[in-house]
C-alpha positions in Angstrom: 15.8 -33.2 -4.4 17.7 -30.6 -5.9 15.0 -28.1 -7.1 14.1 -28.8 -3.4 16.6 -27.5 -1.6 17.4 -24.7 -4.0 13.9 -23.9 -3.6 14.8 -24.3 0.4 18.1 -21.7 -0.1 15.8 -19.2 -2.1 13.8 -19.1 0.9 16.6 -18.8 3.2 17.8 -16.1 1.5 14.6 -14.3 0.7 14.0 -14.2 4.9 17.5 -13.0 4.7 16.8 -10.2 2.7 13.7 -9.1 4.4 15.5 -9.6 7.6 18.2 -7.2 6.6 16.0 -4.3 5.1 13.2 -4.6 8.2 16.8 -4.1 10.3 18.0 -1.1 7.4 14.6 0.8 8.2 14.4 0.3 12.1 18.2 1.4 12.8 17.4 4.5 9.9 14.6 5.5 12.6 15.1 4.7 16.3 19.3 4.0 16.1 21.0 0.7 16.2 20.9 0.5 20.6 16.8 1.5 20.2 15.8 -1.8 18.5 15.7 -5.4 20.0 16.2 -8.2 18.4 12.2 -9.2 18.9 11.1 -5.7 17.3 13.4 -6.5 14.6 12.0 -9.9 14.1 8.2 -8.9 14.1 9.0 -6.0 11.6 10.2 -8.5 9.6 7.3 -10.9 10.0 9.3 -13.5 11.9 9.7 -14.1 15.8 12.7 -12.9 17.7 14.2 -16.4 18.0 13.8 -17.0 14.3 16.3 -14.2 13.8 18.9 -16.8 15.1 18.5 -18.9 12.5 20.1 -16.5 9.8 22.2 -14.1 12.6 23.9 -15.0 15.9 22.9 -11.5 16.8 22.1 -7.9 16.8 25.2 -6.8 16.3 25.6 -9.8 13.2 22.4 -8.1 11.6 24.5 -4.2 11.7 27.4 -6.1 10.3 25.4 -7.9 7.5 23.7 -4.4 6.6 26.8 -2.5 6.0 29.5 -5.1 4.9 26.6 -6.3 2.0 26.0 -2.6 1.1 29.9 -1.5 1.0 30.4 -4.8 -1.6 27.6 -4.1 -3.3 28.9 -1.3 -3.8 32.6 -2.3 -5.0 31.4 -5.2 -6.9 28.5 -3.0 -9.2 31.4 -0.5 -9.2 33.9 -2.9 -10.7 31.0 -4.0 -13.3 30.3 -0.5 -13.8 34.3 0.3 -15.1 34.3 -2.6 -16.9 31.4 -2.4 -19.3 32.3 1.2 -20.3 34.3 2.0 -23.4 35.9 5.2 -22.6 36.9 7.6 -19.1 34.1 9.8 -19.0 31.6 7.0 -20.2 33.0 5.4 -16.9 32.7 8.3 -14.6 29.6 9.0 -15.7 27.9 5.4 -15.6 29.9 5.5 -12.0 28.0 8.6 -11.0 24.3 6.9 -12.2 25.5 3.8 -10.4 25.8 5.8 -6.9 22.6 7.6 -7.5 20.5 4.8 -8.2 22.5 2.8 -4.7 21.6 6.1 -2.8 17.9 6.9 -3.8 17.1 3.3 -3.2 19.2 2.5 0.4 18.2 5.8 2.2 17.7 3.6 5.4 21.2 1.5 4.9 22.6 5.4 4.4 21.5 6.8 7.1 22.8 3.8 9.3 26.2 3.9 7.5 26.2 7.8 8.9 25.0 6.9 12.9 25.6 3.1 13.6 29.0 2.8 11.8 30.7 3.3 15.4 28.6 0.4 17.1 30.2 -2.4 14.5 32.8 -4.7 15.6 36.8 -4.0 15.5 36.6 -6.8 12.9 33.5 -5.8 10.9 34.3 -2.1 11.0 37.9 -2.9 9.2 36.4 -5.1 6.7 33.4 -1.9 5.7 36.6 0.2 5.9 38.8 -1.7 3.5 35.7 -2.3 1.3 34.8 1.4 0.9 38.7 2.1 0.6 38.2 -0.1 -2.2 35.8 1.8 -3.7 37.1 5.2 -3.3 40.1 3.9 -5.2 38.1 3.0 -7.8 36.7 5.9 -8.6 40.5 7.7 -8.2 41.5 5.3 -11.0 39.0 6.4 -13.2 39.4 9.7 -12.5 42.8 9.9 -13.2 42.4 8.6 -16.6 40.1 11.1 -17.6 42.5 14.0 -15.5 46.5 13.1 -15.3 46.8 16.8 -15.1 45.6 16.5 -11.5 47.3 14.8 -8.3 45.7 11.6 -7.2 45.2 13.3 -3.5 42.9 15.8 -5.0 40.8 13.4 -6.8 40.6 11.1 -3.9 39.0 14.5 -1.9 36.9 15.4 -5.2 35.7 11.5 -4.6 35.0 11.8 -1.2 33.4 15.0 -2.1 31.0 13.6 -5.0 29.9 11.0 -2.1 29.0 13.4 0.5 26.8 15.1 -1.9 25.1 11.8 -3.3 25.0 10.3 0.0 23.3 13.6 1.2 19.9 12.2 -0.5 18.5 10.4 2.7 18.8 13.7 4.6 18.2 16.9 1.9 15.9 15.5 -0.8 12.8 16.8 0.5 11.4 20.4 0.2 8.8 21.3 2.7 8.8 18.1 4.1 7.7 16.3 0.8 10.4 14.8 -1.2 10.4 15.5 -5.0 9.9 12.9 -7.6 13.1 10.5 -7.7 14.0 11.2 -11.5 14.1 15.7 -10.4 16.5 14.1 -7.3 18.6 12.0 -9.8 19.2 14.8 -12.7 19.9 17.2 -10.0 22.7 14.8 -8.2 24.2 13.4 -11.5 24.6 17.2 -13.0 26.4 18.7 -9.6 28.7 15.1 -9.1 29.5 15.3 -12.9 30.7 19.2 -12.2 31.8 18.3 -8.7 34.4 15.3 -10.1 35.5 17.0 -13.0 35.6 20.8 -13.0 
């Protein structure tokens, strides 16, 4: 009975999933008010009703996109600080750990940049305080590797760093054909490291 209804939750949360990144690539191209909840469910291979099972709403699938992504983010982050042995070791595996969220959730991106305003009171704060969060932790490790420097400027040299990395949905492509990922990654990794610490 148990493998059963784990079996039962893995395909609850697999729908879930598919749910979330058929919403991430719709809301990337038409806008969060161009989509309706039936073109979301058919993109996703489910009807429109079936969405109701896993959200009460339209507005619960925006939520769900950018409330996952933003503690995705602070929890890899944390992970990230944590396994390293030294600073820069942590800046640096920071700086990969952005990259590798930005090259793979261009769509989730480029709804953080136009839909954020269409989120909730409630679910706007909570991305807020998460991303907060996460700017923080990238102040802390910063300051450890520069005390010289006043925790204001590293916050904008943080904010900085994430404007270019986040840039990636928008810039990577030259002539209208984007350039292999691992050209994109060297490129962003080099100019954040120089960015953060020069």
């Amino acid at each position: 009975m148990t493998e059963t209804l784990t079996e039962r939750g893995r395909a609850k949360a697999d729908r879930r999933a598919a749910l979330l990144a058929a919403a991430a690539r719709l809301f990337a191209d038409r806008g969060y008010p161009g989509v309706t909840l039936e073109e979301l469910g058919q993109a996703a291979g489910v009807s429109g009703p079936a969405v109701y099972r896993h959200f009460p709403g339209k507005a619960a699938v925006l939520a769900a996109i950018l409330v996952d992504a933003s503690q995705g983010l602070l929890d890899g982050g944390h992970r990230t600080v944590e396994e390293a042995a030294a600073p820069d070791e942590a800046l640096r595996a920071l700086i990969r750990f952005h990259v590798d969220f930005a090259l793979a959730n261009a769509d989730v991106i480029r709804v953080q940049d136009r839909d954020l305003d269409s989120l909730g009171d409630a679910d706007a704060h909570e991305v807020r305080r998460l991303q907060r969060s996460y700017v923080e932790l990238w102040v802390g490790v910063l300051a450890r590797l520069r005390p010289d420097r006043a925790e204001s400027e590293l916050r904008i040299r943080a904010h900085a760093a994430f404007g270019l990395i986040n840039s990636t949905p928008h810039s990577a492509r030259i002539h209208g054909r984007r350039p292999a990922d691992r050209v994109v990654r060297s490129i962003l990794e080099d100019m954040a490291w120089s960015s953060l610490t020069s």
